[in-house]
NUMARLUM-243696 format. One record per residue (C-alpha): x, y, z; residue in one letter. Coordinates in steps of 0.02 Angstrom, whole numbers. Layout:
<pts>
<pt east="X" north="Y" up="Z" rest="A"/>
...
</pts>
This chain:
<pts>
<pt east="1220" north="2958" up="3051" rest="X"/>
<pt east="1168" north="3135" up="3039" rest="X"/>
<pt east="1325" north="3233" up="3003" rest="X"/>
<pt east="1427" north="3227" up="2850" rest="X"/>
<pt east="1553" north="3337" up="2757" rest="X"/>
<pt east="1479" north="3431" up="2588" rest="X"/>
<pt east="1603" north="3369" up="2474" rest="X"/>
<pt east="1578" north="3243" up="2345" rest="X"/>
<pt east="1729" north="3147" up="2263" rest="X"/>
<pt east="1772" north="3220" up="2108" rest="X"/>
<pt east="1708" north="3055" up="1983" rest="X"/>
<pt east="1557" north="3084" up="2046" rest="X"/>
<pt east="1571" north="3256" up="2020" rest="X"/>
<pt east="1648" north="3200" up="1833" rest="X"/>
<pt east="1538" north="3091" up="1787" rest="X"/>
<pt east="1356" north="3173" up="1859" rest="X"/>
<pt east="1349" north="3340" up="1869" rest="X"/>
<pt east="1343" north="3489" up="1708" rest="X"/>
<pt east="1458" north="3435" up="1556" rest="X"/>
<pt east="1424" north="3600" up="1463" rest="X"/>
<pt east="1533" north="3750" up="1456" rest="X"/>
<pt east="1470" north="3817" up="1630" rest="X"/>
<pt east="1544" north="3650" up="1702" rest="X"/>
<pt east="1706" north="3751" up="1749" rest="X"/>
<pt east="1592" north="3884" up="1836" rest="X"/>
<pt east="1493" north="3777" up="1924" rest="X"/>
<pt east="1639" north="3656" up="2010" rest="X"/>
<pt east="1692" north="3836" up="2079" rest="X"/>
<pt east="1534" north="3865" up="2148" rest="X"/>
<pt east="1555" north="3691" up="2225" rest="X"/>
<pt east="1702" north="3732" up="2311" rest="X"/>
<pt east="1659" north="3902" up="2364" rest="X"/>
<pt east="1459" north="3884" up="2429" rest="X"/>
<pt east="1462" north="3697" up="2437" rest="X"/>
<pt east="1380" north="3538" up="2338" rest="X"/>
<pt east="1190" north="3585" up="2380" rest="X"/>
<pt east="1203" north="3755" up="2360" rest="X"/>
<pt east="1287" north="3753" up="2191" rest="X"/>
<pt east="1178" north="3624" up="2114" rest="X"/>
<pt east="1013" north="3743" up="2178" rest="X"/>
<pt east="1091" north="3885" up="2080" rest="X"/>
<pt east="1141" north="3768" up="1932" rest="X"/>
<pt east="944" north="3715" up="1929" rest="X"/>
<pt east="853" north="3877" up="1972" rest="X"/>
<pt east="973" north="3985" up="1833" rest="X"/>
<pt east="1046" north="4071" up="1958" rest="X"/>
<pt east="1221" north="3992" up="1962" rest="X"/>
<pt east="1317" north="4112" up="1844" rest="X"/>
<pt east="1234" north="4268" up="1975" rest="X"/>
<pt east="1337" north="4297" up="2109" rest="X"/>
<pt east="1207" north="4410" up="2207" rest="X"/>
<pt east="1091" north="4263" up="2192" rest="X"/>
<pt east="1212" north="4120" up="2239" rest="X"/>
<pt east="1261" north="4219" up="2384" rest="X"/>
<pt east="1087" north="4228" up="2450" rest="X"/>
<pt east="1055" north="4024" up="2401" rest="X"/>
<pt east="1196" north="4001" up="2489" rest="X"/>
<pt east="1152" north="4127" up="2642" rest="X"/>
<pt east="979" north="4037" up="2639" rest="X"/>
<pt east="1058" north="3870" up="2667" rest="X"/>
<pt east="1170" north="3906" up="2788" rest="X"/>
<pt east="1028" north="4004" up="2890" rest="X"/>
<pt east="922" north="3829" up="2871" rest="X"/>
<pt east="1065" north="3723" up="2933" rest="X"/>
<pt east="1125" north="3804" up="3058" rest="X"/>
<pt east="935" north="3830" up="3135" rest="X"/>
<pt east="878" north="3656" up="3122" rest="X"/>
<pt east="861" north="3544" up="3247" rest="X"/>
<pt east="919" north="3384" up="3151" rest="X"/>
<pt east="1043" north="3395" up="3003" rest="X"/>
<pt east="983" north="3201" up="2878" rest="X"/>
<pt east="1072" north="3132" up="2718" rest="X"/>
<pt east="948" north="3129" up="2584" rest="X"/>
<pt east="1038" north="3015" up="2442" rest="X"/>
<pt east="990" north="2970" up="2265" rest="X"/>
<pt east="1057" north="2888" up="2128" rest="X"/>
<pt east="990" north="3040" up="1997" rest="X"/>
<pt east="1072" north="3203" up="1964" rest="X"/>
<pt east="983" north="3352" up="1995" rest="X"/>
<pt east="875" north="3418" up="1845" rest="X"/>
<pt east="837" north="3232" up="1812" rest="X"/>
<pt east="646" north="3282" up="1860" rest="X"/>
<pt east="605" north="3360" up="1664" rest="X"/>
<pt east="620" north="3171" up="1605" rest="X"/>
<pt east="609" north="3074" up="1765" rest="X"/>
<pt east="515" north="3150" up="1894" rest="X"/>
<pt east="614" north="3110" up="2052" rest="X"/>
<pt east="558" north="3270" up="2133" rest="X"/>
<pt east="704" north="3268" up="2256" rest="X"/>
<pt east="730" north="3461" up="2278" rest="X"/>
<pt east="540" north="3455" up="2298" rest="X"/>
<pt east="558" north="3329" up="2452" rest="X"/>
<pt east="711" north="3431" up="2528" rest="X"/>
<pt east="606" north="3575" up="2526" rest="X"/>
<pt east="440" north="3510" up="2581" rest="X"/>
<pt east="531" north="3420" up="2726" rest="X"/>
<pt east="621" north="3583" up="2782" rest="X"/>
<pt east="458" north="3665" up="2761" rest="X"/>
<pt east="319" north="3559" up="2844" rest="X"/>
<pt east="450" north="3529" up="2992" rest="X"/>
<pt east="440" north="3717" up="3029" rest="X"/>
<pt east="638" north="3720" up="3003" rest="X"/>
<pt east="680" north="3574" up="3126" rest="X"/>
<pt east="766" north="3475" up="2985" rest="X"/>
<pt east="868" north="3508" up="2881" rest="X"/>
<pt east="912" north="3400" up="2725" rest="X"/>
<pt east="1065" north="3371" up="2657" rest="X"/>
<pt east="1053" north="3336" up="2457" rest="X"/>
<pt east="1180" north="3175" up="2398" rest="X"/>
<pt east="1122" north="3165" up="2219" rest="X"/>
<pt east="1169" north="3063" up="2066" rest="X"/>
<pt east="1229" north="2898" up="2153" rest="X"/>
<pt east="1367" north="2995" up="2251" rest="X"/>
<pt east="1343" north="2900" up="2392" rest="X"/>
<pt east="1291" north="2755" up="2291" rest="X"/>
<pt east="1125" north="2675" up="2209" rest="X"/>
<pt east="1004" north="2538" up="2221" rest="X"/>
<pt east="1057" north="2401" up="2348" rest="X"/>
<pt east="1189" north="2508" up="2408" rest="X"/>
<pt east="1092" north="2672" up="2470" rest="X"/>
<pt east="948" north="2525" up="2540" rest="X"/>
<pt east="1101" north="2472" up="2641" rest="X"/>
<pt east="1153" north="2609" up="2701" rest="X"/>
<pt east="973" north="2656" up="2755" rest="X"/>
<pt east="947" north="2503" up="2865" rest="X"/>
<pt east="1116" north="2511" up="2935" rest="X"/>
<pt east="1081" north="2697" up="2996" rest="X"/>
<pt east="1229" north="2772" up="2886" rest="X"/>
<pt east="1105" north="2889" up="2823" rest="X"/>
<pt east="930" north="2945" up="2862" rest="X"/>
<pt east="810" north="2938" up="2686" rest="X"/>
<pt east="876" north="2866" up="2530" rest="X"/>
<pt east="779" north="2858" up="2352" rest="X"/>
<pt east="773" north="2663" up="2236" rest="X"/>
<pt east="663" north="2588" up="2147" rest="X"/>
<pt east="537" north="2467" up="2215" rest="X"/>
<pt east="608" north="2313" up="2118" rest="X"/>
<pt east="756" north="2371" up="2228" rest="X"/>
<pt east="678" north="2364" up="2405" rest="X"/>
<pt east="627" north="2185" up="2369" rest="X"/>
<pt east="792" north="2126" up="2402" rest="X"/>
<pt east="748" north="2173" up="2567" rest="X"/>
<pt east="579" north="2174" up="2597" rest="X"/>
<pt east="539" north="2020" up="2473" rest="X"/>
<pt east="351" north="2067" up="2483" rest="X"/>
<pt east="365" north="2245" up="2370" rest="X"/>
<pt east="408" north="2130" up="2216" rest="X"/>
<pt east="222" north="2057" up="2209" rest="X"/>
<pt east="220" north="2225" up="2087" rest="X"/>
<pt east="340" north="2148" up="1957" rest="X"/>
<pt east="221" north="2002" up="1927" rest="X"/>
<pt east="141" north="2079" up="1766" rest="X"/>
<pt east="-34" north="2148" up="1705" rest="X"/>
<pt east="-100" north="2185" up="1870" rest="X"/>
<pt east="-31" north="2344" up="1930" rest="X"/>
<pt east="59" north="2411" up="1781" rest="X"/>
<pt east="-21" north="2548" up="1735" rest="X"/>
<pt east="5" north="2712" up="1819" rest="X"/>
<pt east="-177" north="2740" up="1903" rest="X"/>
<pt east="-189" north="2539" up="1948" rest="X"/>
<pt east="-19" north="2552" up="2053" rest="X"/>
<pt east="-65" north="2726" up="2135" rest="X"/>
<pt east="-234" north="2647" up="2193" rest="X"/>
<pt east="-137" north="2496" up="2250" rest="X"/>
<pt east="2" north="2587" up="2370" rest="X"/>
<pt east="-104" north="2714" up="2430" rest="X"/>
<pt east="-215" north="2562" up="2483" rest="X"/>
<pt east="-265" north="2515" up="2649" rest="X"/>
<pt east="-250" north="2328" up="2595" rest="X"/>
<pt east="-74" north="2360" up="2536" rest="X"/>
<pt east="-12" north="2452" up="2704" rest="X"/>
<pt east="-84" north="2310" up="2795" rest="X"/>
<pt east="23" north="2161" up="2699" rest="X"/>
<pt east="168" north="2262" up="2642" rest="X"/>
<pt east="213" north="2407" up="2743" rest="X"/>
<pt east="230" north="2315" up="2923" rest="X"/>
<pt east="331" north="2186" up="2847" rest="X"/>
<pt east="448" north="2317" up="2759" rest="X"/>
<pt east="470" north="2408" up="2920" rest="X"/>
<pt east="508" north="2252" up="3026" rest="X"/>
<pt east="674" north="2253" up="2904" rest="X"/>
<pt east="709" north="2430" up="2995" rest="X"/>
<pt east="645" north="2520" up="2837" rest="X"/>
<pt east="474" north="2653" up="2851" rest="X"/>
<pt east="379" north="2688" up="2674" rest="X"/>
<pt east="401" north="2880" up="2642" rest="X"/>
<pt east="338" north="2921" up="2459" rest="X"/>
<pt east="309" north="2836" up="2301" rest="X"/>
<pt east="365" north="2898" up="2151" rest="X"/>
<pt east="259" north="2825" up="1994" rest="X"/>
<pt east="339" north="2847" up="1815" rest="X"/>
<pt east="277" north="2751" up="1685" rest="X"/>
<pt east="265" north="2577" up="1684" rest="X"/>
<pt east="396" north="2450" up="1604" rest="X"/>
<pt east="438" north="2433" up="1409" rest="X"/>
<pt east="531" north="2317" up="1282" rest="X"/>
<pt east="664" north="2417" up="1207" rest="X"/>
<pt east="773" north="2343" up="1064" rest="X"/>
<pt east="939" north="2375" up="1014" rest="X"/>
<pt east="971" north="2439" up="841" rest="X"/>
<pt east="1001" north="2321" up="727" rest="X"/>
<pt east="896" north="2178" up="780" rest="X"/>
<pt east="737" north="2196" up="710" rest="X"/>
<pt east="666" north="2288" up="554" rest="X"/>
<pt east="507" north="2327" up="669" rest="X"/>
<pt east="464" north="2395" up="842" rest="X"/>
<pt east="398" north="2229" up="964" rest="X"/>
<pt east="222" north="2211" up="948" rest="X"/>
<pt east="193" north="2047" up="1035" rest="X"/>
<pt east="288" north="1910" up="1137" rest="X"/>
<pt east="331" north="1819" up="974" rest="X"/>
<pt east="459" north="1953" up="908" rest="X"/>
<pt east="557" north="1932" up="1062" rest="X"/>
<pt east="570" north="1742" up="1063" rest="X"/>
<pt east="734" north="1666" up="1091" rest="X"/>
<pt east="825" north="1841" up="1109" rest="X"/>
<pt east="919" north="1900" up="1254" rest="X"/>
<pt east="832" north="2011" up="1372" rest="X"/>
<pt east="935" north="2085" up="1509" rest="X"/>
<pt east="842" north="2074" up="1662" rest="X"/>
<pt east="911" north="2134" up="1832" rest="X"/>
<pt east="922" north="2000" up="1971" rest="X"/>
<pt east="733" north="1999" up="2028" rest="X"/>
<pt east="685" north="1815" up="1985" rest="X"/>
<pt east="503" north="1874" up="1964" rest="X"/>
<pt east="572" north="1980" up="1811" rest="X"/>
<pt east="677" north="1866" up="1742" rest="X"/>
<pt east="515" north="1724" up="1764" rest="X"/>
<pt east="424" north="1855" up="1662" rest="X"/>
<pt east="513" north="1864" up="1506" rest="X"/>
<pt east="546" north="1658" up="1509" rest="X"/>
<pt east="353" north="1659" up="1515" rest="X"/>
<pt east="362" north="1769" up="1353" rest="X"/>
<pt east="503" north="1666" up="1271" rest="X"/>
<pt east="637" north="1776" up="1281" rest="X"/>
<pt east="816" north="1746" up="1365" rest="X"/>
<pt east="829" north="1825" up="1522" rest="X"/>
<pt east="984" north="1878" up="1526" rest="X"/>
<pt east="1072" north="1955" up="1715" rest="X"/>
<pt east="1181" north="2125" up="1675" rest="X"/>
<pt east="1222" north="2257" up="1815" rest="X"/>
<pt east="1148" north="2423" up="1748" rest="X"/>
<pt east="1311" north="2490" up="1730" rest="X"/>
<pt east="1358" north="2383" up="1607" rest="X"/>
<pt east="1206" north="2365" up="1519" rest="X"/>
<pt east="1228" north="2505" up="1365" rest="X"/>
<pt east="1407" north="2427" up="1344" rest="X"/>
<pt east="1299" north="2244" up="1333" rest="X"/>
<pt east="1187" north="2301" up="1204" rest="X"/>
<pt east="1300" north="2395" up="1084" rest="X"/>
<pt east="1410" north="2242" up="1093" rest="X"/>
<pt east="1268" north="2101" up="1044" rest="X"/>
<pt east="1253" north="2037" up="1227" rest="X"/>
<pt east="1101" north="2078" up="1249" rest="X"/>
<pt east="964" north="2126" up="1149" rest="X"/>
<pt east="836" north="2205" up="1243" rest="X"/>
<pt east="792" north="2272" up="1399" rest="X"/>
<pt east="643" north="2350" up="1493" rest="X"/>
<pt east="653" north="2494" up="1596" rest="X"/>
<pt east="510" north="2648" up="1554" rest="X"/>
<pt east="548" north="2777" up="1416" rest="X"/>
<pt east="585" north="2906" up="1544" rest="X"/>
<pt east="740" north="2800" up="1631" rest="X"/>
<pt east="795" north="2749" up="1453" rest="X"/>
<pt east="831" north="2943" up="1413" rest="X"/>
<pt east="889" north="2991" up="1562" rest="X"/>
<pt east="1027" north="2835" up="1571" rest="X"/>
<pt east="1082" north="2904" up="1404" rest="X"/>
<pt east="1003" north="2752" up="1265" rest="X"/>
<pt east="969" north="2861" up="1143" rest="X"/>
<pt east="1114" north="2812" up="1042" rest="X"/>
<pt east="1070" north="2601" up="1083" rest="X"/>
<pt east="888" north="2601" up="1053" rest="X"/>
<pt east="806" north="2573" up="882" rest="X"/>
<pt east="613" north="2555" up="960" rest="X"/>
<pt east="567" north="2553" up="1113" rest="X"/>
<pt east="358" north="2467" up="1167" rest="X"/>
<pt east="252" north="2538" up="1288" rest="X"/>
<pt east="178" north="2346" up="1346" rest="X"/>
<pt east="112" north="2428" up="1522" rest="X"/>
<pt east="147" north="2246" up="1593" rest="X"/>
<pt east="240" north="2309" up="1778" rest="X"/>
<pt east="258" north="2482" up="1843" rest="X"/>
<pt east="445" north="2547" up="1849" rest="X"/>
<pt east="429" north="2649" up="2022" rest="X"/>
<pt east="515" north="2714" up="2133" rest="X"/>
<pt east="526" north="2743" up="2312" rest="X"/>
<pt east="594" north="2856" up="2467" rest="X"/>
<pt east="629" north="2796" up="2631" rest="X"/>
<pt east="703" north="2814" up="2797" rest="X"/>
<pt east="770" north="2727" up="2928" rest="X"/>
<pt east="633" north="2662" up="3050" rest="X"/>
<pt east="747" north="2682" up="3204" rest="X"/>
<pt east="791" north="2855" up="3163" rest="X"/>
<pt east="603" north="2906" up="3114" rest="X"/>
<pt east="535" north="2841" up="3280" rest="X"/>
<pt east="669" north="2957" up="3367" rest="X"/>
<pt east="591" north="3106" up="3303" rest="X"/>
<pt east="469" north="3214" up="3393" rest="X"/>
<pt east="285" north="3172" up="3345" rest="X"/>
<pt east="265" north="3336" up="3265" rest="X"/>
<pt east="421" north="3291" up="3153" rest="X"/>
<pt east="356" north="3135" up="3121" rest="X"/>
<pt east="184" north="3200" up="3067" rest="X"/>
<pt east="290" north="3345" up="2971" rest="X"/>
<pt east="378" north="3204" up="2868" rest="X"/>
<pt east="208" north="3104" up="2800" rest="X"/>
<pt east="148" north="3279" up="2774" rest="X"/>
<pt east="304" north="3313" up="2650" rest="X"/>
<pt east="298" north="3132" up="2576" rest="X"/>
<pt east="113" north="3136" up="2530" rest="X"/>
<pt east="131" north="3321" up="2458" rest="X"/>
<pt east="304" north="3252" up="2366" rest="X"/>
<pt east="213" north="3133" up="2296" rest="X"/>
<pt east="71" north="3226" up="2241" rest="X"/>
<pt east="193" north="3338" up="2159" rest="X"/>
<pt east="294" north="3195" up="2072" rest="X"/>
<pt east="96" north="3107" up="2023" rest="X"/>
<pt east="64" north="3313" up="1937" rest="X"/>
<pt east="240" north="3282" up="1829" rest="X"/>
<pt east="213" north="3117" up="1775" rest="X"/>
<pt east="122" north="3199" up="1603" rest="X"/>
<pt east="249" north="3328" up="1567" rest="X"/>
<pt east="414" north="3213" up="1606" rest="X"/>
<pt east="338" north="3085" up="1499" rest="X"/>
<pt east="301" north="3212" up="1323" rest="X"/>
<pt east="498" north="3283" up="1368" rest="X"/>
<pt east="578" north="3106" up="1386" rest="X"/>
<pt east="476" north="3060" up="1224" rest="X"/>
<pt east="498" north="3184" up="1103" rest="X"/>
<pt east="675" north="3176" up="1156" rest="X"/>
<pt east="694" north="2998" up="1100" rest="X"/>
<pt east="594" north="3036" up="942" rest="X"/>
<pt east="694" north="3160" up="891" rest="X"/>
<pt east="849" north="3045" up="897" rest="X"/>
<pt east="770" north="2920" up="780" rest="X"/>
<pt east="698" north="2787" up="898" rest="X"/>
<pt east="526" north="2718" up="868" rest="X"/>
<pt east="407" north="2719" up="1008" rest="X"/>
<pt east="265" north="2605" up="984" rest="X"/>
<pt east="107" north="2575" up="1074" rest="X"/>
<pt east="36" north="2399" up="1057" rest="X"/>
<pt east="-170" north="2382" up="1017" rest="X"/>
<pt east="-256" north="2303" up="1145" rest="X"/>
<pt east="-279" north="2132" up="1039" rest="X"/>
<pt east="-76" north="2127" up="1044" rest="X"/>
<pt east="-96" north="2171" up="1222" rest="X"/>
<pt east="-204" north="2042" up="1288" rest="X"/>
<pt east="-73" north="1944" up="1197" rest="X"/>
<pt east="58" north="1978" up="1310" rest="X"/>
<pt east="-67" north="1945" up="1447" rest="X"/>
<pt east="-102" north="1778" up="1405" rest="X"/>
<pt east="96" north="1729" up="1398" rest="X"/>
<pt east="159" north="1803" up="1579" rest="X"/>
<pt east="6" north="1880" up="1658" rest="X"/>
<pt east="-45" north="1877" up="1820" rest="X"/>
<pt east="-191" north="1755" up="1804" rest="X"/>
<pt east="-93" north="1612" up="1740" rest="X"/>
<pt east="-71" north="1475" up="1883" rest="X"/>
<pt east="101" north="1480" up="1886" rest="X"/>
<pt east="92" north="1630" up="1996" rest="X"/>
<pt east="0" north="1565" up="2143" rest="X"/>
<pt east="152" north="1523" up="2230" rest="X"/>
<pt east="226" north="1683" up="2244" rest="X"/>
<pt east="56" north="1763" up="2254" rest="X"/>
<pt east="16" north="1663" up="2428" rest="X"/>
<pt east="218" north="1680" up="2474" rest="X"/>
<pt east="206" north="1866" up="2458" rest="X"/>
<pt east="34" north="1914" up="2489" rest="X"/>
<pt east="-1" north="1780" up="2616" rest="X"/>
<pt east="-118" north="1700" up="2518" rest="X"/>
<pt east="-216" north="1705" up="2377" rest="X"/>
<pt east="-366" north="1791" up="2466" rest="X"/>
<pt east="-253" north="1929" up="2507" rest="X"/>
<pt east="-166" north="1942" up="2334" rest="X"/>
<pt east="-372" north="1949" up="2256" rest="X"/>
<pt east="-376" north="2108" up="2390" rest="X"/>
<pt east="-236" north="2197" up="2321" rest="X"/>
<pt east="-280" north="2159" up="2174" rest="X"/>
<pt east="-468" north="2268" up="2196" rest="X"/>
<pt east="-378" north="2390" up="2287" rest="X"/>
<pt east="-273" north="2440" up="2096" rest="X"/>
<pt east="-483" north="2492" up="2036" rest="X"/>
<pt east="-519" north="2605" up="2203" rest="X"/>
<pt east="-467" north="2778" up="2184" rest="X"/>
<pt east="-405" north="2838" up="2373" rest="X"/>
<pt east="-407" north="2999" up="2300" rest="X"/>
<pt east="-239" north="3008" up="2194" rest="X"/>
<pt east="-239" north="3046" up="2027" rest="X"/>
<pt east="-105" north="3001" up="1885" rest="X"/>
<pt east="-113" north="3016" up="1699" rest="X"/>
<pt east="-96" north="2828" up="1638" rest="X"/>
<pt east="-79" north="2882" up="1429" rest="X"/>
<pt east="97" north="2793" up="1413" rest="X"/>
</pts>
């Protein structure tokens, strides 16, 4: 589970990594310092220094060779993906090297080489490899009780859903649950919360409330709480894989989808989108984790080094949150797309078509949460700082 060769297949390679002229340059630092090494030196600057790539490369090879455990970190974002989308996965390599005093070191699989989503939660619970990054949605697939955050205008906003998961009430009905499906929590990783994006072409106006999306098709991914969501607000829901979803839209089959601003740039919509609606209704988050059979092997003080680096990584990635979010936007700006931030009156009317309080939640509320009493707790938890802090100005 530990080991693995440092060579990614070359569509990975072809389709992820630098597509600018230094592209050449860099697949030859692949091939003579290794995957890891070469995409440090691509990110720091220091790739076309050969001096300096010789000492990143010294550096890592020092670490590896002195470390007690060799782990498979895996993600489905390339490196550099943190200026829009703050992933902060060199951070956690680092920190976890770091706070472990050298005893681990981690082994960097970016950009979906090793897969994404369902796949890297697989191979997490089946031991293939140690820690894996995916979003929350994800996990639920898994660990059915994460997706009580996709049932909308509770925990959307940024500052509601770090109160929430740092929350003791949380821990207690989520986090034994998840790790009784061989998974342990590591760090969150808030973004911004979810949007309604619109192709070009459909509308002469960016969404403003659930009446401008009625009747079109909204591609959803398979969580039935999402899709519930925007039948509630009289769209379409409409299943797509998310590899086939910018093909969907420029053909007409689907209309709309949701994911924040910051995943929309970084999964390359700018040339889909005409507006894209900042409706705060359910966080799009992320998450790390690890095996729980392979954390409880550790050593106690490499166990206690690994919370240390998850609660500093996510500190880190709660610090970016303002900066990725002015990049990803003015990014989208300047390519022509409309990003629109609906008044309150237009968002209490999204509230009133799919939120939270509506009755028709109580079922999954008490499947989820246990019962209603316990959703109502989590639901106070989202207004009690635990002494996190996130910008929430999406």
């Amino acid at each position: 589970m530990l080991r693995h060769a440092n060579k990614p297949n070359s569509h990975a390679l072809e389709n992820r990594e630098p597509e600018r002229p230094e592209r050449r340059h860099f697949l030859n630092m692949v091939g003579r310092y290794g995957f890891t090494t070469a995409l440090i030196g691509a990110l720091g600057g220091t790739l076309f220094s050969e001096s300096a790539m010789a000492a990143v490369s010294q550096e890592e090879d020092e670490r590896e060779k002195a470390a007690d455990t060799v782990l498979v970190m895996a993600t489905g974002y390339r490196l550099g993906a943190s200026r829009a989308y703050p992933i902060m996965q060199l951070n956690f390599k680092e920190n976890l090297q770091n706070f472990s005093r050298g005893k681990l070191y981690v082994r960097l699989q970016p950009g979906g080489q090793l897969g994404a989503g369902g796949a890297l939660i697989t191979k997490v619970q089946n031991g293939t490899i140690a820690m894996a990054q995916h979003s929350i949605s994800n996990l639920s697939a898994f660990a059915p009780e994460v997706d009580l955050i996709n049932i909308p205008y509770w925990c959307g906003e940024n500052q509601h859903l770090v109160n929430l998961v740092t929350s003791s009430a949380w821990k207690d009905v989520v986090h034994g649950k998840v790790e009784d499906r061989g998974f342990k929590v590591l760090s969150y990783i808030c973004i911004d919360p979810r949007t309604v994006a619109v192709r070009k072409g459909l509308l002469d106006h960016p969404v403003r409330t659930p009446d401008d999306i009625r009747g079109i098709k909204f591609r959803v991914p398979s969580s039935q709480i999402l899709q519930k969501v925007y039948r509630l607000a009289g769209a379409n829901p409409t299943p797509v894989a998310w590899g086939e979803t910018s093909s969907a839209m420029k053909q007409g089959v689907a209309d709309a989808l949701d994911p924040s601003v910051e995943a929309l740039y970084v999964f390359g919509f700018t040339d889909v989108l005409a507006s894209i609606s900042t409706i705060k209704s359910v966080p799009d988050a992320q998450v790390y984790t690890c095996n729980k059979r392979w954390f409880d092997a550790q050593p106690a003080d490499v166990r206690e080094a690994i919370m240390q680096a998850s609660d500093v990584t996510f500190r880190e990635n709660l610090a970016k949150v303002p900066a990725a979010r002015a990049y990803a936007y003015y990014e989208m700006r300047h390519a022509g797309i409309d990003i629109y931030a609906p008044s309150d009156a237009e968002i209490g009317q999204w509230k009133e078509k799919c939120g939270h309080q509506l009755e028709t939640w109580n079922d999954l509320k008490t499947e989820l949460a246990g019962s209603l009493d316990k959703f109502n707790e989590l639901l106070a938890a989202t207004e009690v700082s635990n002494g996190y802090y996130v910008d929430s100005n999406a």
